[in-house]
One Martini backbone bead per residue (centre of mass of N, CA, C, O) as a GRO file, in nm:
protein
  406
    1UNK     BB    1   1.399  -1.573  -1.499
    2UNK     BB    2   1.593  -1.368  -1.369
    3UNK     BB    3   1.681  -1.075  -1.365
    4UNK     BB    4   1.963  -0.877  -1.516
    5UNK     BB    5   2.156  -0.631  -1.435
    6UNK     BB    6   2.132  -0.310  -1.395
    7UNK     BB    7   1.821  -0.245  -1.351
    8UNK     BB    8   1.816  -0.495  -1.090
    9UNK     BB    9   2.040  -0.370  -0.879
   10UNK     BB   10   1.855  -0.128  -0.845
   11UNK     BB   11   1.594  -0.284  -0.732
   12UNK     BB   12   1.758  -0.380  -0.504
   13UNK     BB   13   1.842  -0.140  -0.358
   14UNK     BB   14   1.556  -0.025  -0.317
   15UNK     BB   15   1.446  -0.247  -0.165
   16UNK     BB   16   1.663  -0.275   0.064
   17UNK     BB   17   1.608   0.048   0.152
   18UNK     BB   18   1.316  -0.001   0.274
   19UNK     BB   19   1.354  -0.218   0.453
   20UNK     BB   20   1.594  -0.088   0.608
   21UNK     BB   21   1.420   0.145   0.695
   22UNK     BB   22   1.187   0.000   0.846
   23UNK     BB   23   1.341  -0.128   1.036
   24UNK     BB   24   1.461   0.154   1.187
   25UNK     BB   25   1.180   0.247   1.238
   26UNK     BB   26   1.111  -0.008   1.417
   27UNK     BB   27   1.321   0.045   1.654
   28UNK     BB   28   1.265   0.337   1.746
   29UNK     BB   29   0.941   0.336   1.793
   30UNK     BB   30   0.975   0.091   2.022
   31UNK     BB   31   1.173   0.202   2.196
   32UNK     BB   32   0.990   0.494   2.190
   33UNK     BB   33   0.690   0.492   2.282
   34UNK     BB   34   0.600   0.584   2.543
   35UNK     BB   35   0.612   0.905   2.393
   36UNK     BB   36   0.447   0.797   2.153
   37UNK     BB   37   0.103   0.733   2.264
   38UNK     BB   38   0.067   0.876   2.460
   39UNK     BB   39  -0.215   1.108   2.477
   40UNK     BB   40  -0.211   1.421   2.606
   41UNK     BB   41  -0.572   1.441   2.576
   42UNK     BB   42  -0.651   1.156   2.749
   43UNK     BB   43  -0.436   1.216   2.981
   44UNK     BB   44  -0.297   1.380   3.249
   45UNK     BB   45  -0.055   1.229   3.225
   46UNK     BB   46   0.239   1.050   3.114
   47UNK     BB   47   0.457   0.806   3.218
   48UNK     BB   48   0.717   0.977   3.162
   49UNK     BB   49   0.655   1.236   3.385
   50UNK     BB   50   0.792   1.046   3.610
   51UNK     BB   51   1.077   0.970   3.456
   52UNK     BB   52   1.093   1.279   3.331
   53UNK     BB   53   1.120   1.547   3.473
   54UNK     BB   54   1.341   1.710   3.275
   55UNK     BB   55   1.154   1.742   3.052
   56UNK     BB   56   0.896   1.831   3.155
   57UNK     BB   57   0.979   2.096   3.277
   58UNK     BB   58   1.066   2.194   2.986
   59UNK     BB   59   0.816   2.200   2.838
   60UNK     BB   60   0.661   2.345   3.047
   61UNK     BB   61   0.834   2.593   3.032
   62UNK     BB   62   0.744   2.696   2.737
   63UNK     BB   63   0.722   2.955   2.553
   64UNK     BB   64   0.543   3.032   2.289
   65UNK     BB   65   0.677   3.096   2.095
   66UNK     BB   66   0.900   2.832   2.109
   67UNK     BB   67   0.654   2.654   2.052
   68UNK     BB   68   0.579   2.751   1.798
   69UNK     BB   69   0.846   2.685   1.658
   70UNK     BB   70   0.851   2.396   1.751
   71UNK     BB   71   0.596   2.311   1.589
   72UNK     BB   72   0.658   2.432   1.289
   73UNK     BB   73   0.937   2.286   1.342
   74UNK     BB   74   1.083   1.969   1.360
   75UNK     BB   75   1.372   1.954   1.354
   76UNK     BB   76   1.397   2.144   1.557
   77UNK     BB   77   1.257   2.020   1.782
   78UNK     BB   78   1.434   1.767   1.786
   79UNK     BB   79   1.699   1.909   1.864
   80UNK     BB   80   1.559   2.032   2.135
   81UNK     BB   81   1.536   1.712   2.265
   82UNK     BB   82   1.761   1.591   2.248
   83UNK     BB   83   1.902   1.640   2.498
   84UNK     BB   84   1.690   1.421   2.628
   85UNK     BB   85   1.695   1.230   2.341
   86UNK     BB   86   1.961   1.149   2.164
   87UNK     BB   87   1.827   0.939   1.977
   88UNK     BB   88   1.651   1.150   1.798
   89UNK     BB   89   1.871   1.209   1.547
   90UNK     BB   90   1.778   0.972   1.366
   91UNK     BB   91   1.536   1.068   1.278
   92UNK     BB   92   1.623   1.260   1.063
   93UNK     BB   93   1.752   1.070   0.878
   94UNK     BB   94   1.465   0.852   0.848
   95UNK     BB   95   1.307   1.134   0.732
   96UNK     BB   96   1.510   1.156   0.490
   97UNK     BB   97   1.400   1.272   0.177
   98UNK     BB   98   1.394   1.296  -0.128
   99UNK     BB   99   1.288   1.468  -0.422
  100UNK     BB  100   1.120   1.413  -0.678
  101UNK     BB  101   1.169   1.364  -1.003
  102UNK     BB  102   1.010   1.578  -1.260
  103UNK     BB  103   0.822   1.718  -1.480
  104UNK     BB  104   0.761   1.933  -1.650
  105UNK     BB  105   0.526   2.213  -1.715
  106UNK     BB  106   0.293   2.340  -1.905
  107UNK     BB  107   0.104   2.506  -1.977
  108UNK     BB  108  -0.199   2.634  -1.871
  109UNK     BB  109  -0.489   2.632  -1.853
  110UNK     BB  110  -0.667   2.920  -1.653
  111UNK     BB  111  -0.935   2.786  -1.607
  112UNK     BB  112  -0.792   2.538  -1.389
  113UNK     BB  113  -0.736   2.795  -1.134
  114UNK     BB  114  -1.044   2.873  -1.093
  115UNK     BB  115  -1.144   2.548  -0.994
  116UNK     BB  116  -0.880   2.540  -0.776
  117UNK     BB  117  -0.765   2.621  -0.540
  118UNK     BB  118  -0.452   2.698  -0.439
  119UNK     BB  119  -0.303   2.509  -0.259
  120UNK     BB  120  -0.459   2.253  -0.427
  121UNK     BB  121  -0.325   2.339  -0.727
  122UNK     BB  122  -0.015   2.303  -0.594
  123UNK     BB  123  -0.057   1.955  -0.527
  124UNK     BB  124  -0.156   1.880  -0.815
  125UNK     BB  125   0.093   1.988  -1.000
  126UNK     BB  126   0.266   1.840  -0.862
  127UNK     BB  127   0.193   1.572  -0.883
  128UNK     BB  128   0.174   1.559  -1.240
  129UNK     BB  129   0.481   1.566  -1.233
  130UNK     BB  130   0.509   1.247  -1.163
  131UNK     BB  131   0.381   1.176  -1.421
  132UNK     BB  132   0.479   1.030  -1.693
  133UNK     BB  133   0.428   1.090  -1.976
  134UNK     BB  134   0.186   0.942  -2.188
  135UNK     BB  135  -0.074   0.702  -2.334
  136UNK     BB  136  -0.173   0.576  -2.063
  137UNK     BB  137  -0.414   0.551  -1.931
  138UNK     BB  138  -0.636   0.680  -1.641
  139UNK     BB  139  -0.678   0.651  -1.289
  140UNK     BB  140  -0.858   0.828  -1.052
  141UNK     BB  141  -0.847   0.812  -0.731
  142UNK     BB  142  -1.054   0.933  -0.549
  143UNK     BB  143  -1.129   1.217  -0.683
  144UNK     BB  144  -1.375   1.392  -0.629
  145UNK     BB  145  -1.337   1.671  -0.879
  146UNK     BB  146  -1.134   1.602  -1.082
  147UNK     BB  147  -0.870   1.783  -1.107
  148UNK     BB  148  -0.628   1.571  -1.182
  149UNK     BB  149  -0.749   1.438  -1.425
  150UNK     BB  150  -0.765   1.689  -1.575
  151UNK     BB  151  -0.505   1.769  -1.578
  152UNK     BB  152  -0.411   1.550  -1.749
  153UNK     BB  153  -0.589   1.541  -1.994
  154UNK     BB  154  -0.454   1.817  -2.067
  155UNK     BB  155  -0.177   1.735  -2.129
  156UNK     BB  156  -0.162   1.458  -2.251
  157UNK     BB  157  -0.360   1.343  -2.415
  158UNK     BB  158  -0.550   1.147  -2.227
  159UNK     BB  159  -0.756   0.915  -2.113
  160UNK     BB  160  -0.976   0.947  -1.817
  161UNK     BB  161  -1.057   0.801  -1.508
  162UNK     BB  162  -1.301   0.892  -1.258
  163UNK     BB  163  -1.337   0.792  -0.912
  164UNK     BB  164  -1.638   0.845  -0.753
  165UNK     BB  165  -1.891   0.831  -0.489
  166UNK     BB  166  -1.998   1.134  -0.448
  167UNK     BB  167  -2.258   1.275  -0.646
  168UNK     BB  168  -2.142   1.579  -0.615
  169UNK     BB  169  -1.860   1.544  -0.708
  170UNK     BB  170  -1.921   1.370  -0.977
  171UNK     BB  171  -2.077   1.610  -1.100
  172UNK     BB  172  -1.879   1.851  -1.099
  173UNK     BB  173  -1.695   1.706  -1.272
  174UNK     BB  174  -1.871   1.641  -1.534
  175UNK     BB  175  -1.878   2.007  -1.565
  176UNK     BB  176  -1.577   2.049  -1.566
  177UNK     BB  177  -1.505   1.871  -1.841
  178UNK     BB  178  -1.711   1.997  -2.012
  179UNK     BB  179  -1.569   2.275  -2.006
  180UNK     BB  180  -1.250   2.174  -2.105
  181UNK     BB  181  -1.251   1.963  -2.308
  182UNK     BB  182  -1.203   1.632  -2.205
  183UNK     BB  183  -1.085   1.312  -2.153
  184UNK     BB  184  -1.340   1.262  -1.855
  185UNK     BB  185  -1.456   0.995  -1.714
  186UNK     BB  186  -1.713   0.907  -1.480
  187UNK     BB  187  -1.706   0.722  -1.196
  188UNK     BB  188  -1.918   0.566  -1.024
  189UNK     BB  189  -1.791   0.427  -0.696
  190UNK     BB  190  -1.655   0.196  -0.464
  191UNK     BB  191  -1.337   0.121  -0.374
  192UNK     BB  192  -1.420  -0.122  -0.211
  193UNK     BB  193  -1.479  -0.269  -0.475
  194UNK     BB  194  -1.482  -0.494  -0.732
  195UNK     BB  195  -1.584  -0.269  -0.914
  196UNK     BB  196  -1.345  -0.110  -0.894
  197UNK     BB  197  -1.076  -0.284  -0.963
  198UNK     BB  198  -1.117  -0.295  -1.274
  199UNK     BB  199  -1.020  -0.077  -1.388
  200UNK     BB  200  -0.695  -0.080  -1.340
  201UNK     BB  201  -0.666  -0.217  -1.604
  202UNK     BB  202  -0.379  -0.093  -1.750
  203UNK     BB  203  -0.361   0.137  -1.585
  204UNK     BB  204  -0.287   0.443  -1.452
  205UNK     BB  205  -0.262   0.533  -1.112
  206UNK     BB  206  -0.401   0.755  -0.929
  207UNK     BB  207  -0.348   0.897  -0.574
  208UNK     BB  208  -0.485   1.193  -0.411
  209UNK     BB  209  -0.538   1.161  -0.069
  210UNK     BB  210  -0.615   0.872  -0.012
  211UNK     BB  211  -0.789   0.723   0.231
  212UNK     BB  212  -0.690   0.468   0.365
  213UNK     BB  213  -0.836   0.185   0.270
  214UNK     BB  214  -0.825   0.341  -0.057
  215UNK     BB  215  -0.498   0.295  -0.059
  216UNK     BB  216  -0.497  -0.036   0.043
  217UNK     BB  217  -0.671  -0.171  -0.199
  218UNK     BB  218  -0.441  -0.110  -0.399
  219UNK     BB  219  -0.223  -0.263  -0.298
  220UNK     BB  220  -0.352  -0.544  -0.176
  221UNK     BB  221  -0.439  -0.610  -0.528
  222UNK     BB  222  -0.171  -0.568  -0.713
  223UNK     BB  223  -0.068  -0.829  -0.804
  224UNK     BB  224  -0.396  -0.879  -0.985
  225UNK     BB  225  -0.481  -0.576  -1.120
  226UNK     BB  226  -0.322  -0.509  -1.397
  227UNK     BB  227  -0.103  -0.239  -1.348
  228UNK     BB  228   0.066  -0.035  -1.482
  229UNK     BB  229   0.040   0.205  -1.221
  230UNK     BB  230   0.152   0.387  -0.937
  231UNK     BB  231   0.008   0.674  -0.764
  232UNK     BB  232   0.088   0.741  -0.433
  233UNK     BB  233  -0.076   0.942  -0.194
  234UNK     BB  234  -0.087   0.929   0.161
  235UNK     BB  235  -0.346   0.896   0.407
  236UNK     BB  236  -0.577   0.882   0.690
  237UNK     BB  237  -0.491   0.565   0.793
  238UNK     BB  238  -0.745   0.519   0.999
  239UNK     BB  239  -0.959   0.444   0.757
  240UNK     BB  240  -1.058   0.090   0.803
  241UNK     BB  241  -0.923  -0.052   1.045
  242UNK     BB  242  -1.081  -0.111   1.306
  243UNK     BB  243  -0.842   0.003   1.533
  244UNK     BB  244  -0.600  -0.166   1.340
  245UNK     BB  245  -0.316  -0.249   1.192
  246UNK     BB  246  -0.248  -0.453   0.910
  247UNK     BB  247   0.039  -0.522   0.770
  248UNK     BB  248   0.109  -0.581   0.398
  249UNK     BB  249   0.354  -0.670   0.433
  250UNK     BB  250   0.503  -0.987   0.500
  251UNK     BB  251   0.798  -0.892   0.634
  252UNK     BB  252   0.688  -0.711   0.893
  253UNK     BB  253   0.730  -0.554   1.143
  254UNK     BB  254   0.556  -0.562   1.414
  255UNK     BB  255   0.320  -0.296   1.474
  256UNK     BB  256   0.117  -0.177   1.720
  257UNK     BB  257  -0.182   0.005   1.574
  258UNK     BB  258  -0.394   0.251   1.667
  259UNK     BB  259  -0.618   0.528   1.609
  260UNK     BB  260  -0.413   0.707   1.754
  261UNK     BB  261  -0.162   0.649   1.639
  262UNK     BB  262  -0.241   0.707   1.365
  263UNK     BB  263  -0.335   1.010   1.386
  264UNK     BB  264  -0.054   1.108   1.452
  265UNK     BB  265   0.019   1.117   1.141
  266UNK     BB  266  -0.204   1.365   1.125
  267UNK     BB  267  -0.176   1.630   1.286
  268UNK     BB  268  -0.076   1.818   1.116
  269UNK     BB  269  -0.104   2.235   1.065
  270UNK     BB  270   0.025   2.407   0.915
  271UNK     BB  271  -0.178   2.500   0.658
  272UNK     BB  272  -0.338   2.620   0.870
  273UNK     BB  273  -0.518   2.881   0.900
  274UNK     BB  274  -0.568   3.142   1.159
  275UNK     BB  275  -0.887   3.076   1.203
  276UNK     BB  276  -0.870   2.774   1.230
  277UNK     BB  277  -0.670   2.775   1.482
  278UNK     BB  278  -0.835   2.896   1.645
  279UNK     BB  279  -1.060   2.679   1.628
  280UNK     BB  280  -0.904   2.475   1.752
  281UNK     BB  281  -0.847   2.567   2.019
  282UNK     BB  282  -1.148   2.624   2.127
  283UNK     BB  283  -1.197   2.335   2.143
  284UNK     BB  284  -1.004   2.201   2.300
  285UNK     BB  285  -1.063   2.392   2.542
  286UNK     BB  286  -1.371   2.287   2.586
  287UNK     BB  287  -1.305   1.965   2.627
  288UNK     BB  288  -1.126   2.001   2.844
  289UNK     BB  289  -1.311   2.115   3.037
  290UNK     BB  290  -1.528   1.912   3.022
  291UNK     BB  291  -1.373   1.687   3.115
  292UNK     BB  292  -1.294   1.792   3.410
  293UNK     BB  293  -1.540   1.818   3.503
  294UNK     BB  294  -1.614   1.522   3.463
  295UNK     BB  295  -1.396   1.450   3.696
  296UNK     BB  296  -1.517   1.613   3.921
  297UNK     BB  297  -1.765   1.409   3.934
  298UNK     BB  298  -1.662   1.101   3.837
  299UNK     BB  299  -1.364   1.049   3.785
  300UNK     BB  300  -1.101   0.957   3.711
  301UNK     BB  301  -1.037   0.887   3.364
  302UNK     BB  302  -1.041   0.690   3.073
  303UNK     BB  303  -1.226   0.857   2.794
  304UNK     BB  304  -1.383   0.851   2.510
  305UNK     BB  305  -1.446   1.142   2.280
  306UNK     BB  306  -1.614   1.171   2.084
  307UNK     BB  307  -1.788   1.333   1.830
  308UNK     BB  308  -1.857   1.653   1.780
  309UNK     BB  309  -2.075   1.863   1.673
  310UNK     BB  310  -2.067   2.138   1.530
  311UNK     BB  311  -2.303   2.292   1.658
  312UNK     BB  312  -2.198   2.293   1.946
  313UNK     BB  313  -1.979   2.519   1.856
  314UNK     BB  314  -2.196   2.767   1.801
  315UNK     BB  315  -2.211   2.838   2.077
  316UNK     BB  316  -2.137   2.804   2.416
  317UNK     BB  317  -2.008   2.636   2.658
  318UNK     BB  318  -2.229   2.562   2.825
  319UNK     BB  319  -2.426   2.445   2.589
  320UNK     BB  320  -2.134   2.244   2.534
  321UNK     BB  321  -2.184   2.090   2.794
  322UNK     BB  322  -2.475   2.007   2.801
  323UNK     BB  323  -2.507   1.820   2.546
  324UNK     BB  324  -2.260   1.654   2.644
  325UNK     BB  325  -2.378   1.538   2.902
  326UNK     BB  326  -2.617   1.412   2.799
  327UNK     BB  327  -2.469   1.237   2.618
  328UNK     BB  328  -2.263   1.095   2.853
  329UNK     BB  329  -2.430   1.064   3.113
  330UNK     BB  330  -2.366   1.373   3.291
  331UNK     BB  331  -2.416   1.454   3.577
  332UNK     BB  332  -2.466   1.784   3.648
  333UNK     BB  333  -2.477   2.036   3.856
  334UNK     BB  334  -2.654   2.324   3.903
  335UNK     BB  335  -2.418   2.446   3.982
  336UNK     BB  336  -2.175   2.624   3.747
  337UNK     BB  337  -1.852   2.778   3.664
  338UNK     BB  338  -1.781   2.838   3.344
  339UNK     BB  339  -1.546   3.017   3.366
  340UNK     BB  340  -1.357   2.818   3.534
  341UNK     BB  341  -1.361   2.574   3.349
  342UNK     BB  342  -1.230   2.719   3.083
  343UNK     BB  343  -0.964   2.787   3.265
  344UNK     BB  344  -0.888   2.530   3.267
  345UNK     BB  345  -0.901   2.404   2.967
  346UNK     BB  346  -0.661   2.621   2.891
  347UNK     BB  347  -0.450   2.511   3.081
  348UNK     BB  348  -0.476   2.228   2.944
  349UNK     BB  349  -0.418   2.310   2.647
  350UNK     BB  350  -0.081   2.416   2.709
  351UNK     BB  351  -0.019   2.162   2.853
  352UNK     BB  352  -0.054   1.971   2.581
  353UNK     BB  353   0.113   2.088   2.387
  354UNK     BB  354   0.373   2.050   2.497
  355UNK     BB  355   0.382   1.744   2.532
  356UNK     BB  356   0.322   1.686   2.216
  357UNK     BB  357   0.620   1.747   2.147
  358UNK     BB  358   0.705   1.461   2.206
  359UNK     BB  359   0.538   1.322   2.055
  360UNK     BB  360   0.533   1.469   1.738
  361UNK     BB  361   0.845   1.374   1.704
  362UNK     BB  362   0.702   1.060   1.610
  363UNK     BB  363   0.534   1.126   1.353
  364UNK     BB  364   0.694   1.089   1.061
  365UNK     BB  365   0.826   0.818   1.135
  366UNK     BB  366   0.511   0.684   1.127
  367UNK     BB  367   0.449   0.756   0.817
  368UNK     BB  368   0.683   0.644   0.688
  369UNK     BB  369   0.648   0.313   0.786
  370UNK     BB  370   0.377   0.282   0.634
  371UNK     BB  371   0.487   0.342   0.372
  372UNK     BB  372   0.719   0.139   0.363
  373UNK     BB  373   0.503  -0.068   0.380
  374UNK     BB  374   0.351  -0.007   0.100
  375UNK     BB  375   0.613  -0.048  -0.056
  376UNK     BB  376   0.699  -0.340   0.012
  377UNK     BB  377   0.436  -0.469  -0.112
  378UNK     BB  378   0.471  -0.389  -0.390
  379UNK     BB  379   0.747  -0.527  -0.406
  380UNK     BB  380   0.598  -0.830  -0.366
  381UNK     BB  381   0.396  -0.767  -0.658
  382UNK     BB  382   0.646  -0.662  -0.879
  383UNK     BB  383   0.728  -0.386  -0.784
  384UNK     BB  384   0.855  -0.065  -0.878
  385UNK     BB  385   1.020   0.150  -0.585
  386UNK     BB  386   0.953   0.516  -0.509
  387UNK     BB  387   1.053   0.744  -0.264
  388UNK     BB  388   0.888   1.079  -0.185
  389UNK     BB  389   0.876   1.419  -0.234
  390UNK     BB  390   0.629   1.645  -0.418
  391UNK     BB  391   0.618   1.854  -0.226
  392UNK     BB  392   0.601   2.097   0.006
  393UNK     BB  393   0.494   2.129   0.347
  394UNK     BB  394   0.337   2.410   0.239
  395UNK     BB  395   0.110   2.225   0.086
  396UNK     BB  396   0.149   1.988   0.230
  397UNK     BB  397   0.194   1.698   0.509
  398UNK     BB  398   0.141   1.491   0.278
  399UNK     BB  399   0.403   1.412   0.030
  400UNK     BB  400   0.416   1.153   0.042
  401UNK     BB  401   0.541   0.912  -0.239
  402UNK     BB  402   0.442   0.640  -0.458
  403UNK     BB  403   0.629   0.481  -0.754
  404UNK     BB  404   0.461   0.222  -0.935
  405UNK     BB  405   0.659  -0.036  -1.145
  406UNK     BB  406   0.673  -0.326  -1.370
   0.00000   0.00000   0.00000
């Protein structure tokens, strides 16, 4: 028998505005795709720079200061593009989120803040304000070292079950959980197999900023693995994908999502210290002077560069283009004047920085479109669900959480 009542009204009112919301997002994305797929770090120019001159002209005309303060406010960001694409003040509105109300949280002990670095302690207590408080188990899936478990177990004295592959974080986990004197048992296992599917019976699953991959198997087994409830921060979208993303609800409108594609849902660095920011330059600048020469060598194309070894990057300039050219067999000439490279590398930094700013406008829109796709999905599997964030994007730009109970 269908439920009826106050409480299936809401149930409808929210799936109905998930859906609403998720189709609107794809409407707008699809519209505008021009500018965001083509990464101006893989491209000379984006096709949309031909035919927007007044656009391309205004990005790159823009100073320093102004790039910074548009690149680190979104908001404003979209406010200033507008001039030149009307249509993206709609993105306002279709990212903006209420803040879940979560619990007051107790005191808490305070050898707790002393064994998760600041940021990542600010992450963890704002999660753990939104499950619950009740004595139902809990599963903490992709656990690290098990911070969010142990912090739950301390708070309301239930026993919590950590999930996590690798031995070296399940170590530290329950060395710091016998440390804390709670009831919280570690688990080795991969997420993504048969025998991790199985804890989640009955379980409260909370999963805080499992990558890809791991937070979509929970999901796409929602239906079927008979959890009490899931709490879940999702992340790195790209992984486990295998360059391509298929869509979790049954009904949702077809996005054609590529690795760049999904990488640009996260590729925000607000959180970001300023010498990982300087470090985070340096790098961007020697790729990019490295493509240069390469493209001045072998002639322009597009080709992905792989992913670089940090070693590559700790000595000189020099030295990470002949690795680099190595790798890719590329002849470099016998004599390269590596200063004139470089200074290519960092004007084209600053041309990509610019470009980005369009590309970037429609970031937060493709995470929530995402998010909203796994709303979506929980909806089908018969779990009510809410969406919003769960804390300041000065603590982390992955805020977004959904909330899932049967």
């Amino acid at each position: 028998m269908p439920s009826s009542g106050p409480f299936s009204a809401v149930r409808r009112s929210l799936d109905h505005a998930h859906r609403k919301r998720l189709t609107e997002l794809h409407s707008v994305l699809t519209t505008h795709q021009e500018f965001w797929r083509p990464a101006p770090f893989r491209v000379r120019r984006p096709d949309w720079c031909a035919h927007r001159p007044d656009l391309t002209e205004a990005v790159l005309a823009l100073d320093e200061p102004t790039l910074d303060r548009l690149t680190d406010d979104p908001d404003l960001s979209r406010r200033w593009l507008a001039r030149w694409l009307p249509d993206i003040t709609t993105l306002t509105h279709l990212v903006t989120l209420p803040p879940l109300a979560g619990r007051d949280l107790p005191s808490t002990d305070p050898r707790l803040c002393r064994t998760i670095p600041g940021r990542k302690y600010e992450q963890v207590k704002a999660f753990a304000a939104q499950v619950p408080a009740s004595h139902t188990p809990v599963l903490d899936w992709c656990a690290g070292k098990g911070h969010l478990g142990r912090l739950l177990a301390h708070l309301d004295r239930r026993p919590v079950q950590s999930l996590e592959i690798d031995a070296e974080l399940a170590e530290s986990a329950a060395r710091l959980a016998t440390r804390m004197g709670v009831d919280q048992t570690i688990i080795r296992a991969d997420a993504r197999s048969e025998a991790a599917h199985r804890h989640v019976t009955g379980r409260a699953v909370v999963a805080l900023h499992a990558c890809g991959e791991l937070h979509r198997s929970l999901v796409r087994r929602a239906r079927r693995a008979g959890a009490h409830s899931y709490s879940i921060a999702p992340c790195c979208y790209h992984v486990g994908t295998g360059g391509s993303y298929q869509s979790l609800a049954g009904h949702a409108p077809t996005l054609p999502l590529d690795t760049d594609a999904l990488r640009l849902a996260t590729t925000e660095t607000v959180t970001a210290p300023p010498h990982d920011r300087a470090r985070l330059a340096r790098d961007q600048t020697w790729k990019l002077g490295f493509i240069a020469l390469r493209d001045c060598v072998e002639g322009e194309a597009v080709r992905r560069l792989r992913p670089v070894p940090a070693r590559w990057l700790s000595g000189d300039f020099s030295s990470f283009c002949r690795a680099l050219a190595d790798r890719e067999g590329v002849n470099l000439p016998a004599s390269v004047d590596w200063a004139y490279w470089l200074a290519v590398g960092g004007r084209r930094r600053d041309e990509v920085r610019r470009l980005e700013l369009v590309r970037h406008a429609f970031r937060r829109p493709l995470e929530l479109w995402l998010v909203m796709d796994l709303a979506a999905a929980l909806e089908e599997a018969g779990f009510d669900v809410r969406v919003g964030s769960f804390c300041d994007r000065s603590h982390t730009p992955r805020n977004l959480m959904l909330q899932a109970q049967r």
